[in-house]
N, CA, C and O atoms as a GROMACS GRO file, in nm:
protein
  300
    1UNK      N    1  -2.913   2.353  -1.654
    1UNK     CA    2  -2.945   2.252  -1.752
    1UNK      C    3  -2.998   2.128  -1.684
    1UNK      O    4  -2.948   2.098  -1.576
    2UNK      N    5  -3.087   2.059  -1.731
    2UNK     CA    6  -3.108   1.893  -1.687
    2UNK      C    7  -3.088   1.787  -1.793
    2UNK      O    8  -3.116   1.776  -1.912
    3UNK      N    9  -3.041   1.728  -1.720
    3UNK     CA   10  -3.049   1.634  -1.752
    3UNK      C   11  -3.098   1.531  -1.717
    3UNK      O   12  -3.061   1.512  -1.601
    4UNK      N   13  -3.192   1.413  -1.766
    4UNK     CA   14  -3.331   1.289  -1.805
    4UNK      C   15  -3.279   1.172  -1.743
    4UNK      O   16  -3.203   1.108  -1.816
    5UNK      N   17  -3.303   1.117  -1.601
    5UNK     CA   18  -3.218   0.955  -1.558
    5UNK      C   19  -3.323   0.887  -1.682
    5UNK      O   20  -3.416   0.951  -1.728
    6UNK      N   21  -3.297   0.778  -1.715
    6UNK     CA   22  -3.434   0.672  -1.831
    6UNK      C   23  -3.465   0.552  -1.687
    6UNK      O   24  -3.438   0.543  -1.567
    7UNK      N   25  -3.549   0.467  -1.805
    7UNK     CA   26  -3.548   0.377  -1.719
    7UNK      C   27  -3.460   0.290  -1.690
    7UNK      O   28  -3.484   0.225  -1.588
    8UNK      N   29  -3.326   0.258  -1.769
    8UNK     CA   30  -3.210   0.173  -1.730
    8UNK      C   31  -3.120   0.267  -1.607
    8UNK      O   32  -3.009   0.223  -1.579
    9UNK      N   33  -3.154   0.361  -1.554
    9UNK     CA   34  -3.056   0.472  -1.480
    9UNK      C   35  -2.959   0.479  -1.552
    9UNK      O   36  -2.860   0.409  -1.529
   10UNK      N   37  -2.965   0.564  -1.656
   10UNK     CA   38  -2.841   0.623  -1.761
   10UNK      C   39  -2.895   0.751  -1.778
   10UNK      O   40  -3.016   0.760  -1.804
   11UNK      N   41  -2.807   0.878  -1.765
   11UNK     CA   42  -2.774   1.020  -1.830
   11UNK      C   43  -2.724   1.064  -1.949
   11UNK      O   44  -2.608   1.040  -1.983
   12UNK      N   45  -2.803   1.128  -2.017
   12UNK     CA   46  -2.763   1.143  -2.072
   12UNK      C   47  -2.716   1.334  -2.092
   12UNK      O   48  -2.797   1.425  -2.079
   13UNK      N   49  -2.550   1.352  -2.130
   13UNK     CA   50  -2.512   1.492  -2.059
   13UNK      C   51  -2.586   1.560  -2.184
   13UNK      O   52  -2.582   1.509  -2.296
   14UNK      N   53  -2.651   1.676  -2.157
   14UNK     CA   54  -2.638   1.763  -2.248
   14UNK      C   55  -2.556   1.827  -2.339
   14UNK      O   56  -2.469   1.898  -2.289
   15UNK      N   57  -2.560   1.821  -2.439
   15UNK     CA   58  -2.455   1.852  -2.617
   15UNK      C   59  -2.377   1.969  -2.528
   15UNK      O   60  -2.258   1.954  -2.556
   16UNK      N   61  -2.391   2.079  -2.434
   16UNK     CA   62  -2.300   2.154  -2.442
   16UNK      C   63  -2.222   2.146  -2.327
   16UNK      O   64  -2.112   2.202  -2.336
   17UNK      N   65  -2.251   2.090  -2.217
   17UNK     CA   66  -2.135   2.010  -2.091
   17UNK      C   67  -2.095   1.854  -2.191
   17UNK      O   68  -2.046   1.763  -2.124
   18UNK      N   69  -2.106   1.838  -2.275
   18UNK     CA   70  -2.030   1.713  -2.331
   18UNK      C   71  -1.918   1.747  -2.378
   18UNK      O   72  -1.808   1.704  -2.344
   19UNK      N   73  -1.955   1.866  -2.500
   19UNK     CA   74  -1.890   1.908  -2.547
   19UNK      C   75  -1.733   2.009  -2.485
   19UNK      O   76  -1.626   2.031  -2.541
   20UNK      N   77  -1.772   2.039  -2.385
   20UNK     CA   78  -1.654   2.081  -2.329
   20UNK      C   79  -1.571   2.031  -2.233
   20UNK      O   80  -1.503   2.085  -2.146
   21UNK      N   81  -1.597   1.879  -2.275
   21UNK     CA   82  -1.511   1.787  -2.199
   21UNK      C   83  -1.451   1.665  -2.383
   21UNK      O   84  -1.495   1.553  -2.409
   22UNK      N   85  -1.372   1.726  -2.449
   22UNK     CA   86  -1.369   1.680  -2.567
   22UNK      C   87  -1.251   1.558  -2.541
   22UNK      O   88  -1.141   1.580  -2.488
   23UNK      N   89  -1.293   1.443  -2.586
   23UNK     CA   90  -1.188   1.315  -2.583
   23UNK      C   91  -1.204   1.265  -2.476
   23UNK      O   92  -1.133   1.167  -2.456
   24UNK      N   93  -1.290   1.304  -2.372
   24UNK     CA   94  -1.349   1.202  -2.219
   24UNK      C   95  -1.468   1.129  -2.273
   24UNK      O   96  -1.554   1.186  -2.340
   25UNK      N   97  -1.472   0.978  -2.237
   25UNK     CA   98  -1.544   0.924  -2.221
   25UNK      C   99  -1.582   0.863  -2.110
   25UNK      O  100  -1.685   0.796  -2.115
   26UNK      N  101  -1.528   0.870  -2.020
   26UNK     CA  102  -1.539   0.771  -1.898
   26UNK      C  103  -1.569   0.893  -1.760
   26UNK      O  104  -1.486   0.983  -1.753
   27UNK      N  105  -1.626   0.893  -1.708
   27UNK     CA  106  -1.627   0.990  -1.584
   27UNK      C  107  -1.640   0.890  -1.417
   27UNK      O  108  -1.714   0.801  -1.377
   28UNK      N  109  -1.511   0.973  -1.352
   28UNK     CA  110  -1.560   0.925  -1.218
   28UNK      C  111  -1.702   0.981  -1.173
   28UNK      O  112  -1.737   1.094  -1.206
   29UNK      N  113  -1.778   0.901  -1.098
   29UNK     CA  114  -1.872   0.955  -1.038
   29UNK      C  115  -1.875   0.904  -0.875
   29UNK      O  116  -1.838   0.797  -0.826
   30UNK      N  117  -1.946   1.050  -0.799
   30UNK     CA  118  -1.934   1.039  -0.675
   30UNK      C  119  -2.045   1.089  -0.604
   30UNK      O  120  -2.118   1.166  -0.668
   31UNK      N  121  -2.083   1.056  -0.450
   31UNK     CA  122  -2.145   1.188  -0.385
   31UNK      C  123  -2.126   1.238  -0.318
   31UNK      O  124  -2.077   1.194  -0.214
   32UNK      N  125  -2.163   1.403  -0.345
   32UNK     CA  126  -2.111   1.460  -0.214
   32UNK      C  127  -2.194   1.555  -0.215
   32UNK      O  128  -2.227   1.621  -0.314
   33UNK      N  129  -2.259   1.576  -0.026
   33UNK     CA  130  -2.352   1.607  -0.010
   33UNK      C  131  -2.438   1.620  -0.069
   33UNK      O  132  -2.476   1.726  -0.120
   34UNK      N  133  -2.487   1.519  -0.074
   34UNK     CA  134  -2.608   1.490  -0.187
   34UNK      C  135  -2.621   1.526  -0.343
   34UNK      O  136  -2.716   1.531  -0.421
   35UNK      N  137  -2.513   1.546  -0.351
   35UNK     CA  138  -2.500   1.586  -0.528
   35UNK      C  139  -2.436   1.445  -0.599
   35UNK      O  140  -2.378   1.355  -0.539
   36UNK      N  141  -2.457   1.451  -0.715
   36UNK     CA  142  -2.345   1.388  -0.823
   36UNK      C  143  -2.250   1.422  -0.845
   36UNK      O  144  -2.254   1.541  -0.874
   37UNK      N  145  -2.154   1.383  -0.848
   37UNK     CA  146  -2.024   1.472  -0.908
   37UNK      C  147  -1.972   1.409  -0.969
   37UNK      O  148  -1.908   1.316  -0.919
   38UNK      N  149  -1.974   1.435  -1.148
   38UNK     CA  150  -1.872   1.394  -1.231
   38UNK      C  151  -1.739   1.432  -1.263
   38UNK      O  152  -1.715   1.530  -1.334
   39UNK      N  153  -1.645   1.356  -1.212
   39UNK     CA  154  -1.512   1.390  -1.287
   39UNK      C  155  -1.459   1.349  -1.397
   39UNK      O  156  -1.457   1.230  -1.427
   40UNK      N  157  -1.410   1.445  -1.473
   40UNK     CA  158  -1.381   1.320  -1.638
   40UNK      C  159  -1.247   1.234  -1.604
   40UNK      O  160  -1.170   1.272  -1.516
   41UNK      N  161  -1.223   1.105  -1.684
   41UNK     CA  162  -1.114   1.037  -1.612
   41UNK      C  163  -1.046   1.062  -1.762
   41UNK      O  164  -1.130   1.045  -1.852
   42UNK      N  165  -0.920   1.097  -1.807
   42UNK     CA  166  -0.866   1.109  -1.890
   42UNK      C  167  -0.765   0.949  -1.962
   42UNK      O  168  -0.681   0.889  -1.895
   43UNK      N  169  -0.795   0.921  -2.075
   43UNK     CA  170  -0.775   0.774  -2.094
   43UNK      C  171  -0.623   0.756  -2.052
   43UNK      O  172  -0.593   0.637  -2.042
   44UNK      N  173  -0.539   0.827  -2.029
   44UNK     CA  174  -0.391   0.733  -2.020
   44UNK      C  175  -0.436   0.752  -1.832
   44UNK      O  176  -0.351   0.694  -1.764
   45UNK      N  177  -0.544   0.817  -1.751
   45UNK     CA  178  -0.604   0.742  -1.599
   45UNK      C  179  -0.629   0.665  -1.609
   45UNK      O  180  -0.602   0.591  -1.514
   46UNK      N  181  -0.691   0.615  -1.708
   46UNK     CA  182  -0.779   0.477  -1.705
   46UNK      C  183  -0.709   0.393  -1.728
   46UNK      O  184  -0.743   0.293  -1.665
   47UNK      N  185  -0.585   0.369  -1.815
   47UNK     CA  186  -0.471   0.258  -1.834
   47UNK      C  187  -0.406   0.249  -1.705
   47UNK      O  188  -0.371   0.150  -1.640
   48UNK      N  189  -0.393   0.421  -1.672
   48UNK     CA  190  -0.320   0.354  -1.512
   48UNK      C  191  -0.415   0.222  -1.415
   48UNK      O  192  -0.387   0.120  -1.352
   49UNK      N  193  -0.514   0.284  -1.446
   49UNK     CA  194  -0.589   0.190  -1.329
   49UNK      C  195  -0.601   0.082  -1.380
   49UNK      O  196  -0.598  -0.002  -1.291
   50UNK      N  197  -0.618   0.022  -1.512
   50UNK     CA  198  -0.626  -0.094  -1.599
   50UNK      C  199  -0.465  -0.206  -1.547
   50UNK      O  200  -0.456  -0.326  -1.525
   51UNK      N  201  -0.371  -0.102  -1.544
   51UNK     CA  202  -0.223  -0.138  -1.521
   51UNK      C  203  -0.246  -0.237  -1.333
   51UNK      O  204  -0.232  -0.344  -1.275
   52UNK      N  205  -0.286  -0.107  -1.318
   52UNK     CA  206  -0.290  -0.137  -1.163
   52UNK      C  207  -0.358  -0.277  -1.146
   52UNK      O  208  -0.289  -0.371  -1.108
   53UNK      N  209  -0.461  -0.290  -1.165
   53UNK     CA  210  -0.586  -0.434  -1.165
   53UNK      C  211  -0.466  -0.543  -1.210
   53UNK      O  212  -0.452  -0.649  -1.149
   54UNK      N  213  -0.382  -0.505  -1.324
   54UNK     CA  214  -0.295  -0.636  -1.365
   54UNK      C  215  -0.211  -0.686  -1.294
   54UNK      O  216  -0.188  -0.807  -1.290
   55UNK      N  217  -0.148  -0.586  -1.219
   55UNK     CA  218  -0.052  -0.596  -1.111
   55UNK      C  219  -0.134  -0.651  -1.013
   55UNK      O  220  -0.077  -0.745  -0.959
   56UNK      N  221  -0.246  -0.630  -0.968
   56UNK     CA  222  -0.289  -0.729  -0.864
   56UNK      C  223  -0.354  -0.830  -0.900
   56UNK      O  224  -0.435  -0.874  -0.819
   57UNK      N  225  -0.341  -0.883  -1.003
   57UNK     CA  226  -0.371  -1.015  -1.118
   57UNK      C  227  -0.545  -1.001  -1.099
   57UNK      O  228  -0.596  -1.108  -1.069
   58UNK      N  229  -0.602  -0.932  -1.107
   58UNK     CA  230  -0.730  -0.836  -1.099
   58UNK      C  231  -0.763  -0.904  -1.258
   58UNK      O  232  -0.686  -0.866  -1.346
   59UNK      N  233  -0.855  -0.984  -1.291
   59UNK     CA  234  -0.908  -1.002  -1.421
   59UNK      C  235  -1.023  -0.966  -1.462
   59UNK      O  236  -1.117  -0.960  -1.382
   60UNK      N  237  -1.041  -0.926  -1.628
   60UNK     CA  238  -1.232  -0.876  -1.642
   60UNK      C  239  -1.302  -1.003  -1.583
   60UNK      O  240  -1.401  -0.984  -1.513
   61UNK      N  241  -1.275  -1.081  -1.597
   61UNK     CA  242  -1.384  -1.188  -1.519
   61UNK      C  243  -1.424  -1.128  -1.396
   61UNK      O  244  -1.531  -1.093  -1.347
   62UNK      N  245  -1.290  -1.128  -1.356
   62UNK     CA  246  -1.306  -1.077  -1.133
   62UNK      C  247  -1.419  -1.013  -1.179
   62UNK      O  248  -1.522  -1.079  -1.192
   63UNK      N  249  -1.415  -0.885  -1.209
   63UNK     CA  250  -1.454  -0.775  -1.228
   63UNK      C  251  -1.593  -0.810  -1.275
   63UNK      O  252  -1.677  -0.751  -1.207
   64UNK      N  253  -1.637  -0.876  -1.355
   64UNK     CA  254  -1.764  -0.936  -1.410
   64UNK      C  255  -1.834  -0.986  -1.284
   64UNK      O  256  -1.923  -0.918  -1.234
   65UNK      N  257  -1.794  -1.106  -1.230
   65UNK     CA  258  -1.787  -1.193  -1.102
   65UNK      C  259  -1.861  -1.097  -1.008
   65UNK      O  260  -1.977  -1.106  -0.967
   66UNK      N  261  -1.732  -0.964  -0.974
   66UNK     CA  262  -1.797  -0.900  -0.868
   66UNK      C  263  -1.897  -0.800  -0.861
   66UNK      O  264  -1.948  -0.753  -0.760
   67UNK      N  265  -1.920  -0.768  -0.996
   67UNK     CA  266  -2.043  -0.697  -0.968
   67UNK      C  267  -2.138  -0.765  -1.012
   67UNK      O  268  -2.239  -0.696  -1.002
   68UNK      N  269  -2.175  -0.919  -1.079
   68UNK     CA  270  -2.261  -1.015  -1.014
   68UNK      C  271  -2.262  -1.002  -0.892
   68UNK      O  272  -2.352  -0.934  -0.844
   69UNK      N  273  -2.199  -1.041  -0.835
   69UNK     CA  274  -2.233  -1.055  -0.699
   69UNK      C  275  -2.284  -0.957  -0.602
   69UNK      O  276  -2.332  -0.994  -0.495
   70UNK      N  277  -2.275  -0.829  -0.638
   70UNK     CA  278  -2.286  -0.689  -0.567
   70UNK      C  279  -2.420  -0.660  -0.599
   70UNK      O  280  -2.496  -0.621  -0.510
   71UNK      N  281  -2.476  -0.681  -0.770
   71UNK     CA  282  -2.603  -0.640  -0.770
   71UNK      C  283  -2.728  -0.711  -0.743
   71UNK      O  284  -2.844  -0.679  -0.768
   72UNK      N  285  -2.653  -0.865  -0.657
   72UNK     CA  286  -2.798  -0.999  -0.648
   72UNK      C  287  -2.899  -0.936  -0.521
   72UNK      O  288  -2.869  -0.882  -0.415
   73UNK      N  289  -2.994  -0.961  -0.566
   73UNK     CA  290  -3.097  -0.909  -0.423
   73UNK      C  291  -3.050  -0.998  -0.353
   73UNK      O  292  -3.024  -1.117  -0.373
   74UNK      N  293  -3.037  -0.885  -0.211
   74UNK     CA  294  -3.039  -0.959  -0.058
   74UNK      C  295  -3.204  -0.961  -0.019
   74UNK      O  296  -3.291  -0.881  -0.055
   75UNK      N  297  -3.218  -1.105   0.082
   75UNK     CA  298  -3.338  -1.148   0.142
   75UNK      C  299  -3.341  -1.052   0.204
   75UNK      O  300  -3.434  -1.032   0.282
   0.00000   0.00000   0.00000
C-alpha cells in the first residue's frame, strides 16, 4: 500500500491499516534502518507520559517553547 507525504509533511494511513488499529490516534514514530516505523501509543500511554511531564513540572508552554526553538533555521 502507499501512502501520499502532502506538502505540510503529513500521511495520510490508508482506510485499511487505520482501520485495524481501532481507538489509536496518536502513533510513536521512529527510524530504523531507514524505514518509518509506526507504533500506535494507546491513550491511558499517553496519560502516562502526560503524568510524567507533570511530575517534572514539564508545561504545554515548555513544550510549545521547545519546539519553537528546535524548528528556527540555523545560519
Amino acid at each position: 500500500m502507499l501512502a501520499k507525504k502532502t506538502v505540510k509533511n503529513q500521511l495520510t494511513l490508508p482506510k485499511r491499516i487505520a482501520d485495524a488499529f481501532p481507538g489509536v490516534d496518536h502513533f510513536d514514530v521512529k527510524i530504523d534502518d531507514g524505514r518509518i516505523v509506526l507504533a500506535p501509543v494507546r491513550p491511558d500511554r499517553l496519560q502516562q507520559v502526560r503524568d510524567r511531564l507533570a511530575e517534572l513540572g514539564v508545561t504545554e508552554r515548555d513544550v510549545r517553547t521547545a519546539v519553537r526553538w528546535a524548528r528556527k533555521r540555523r545560519a
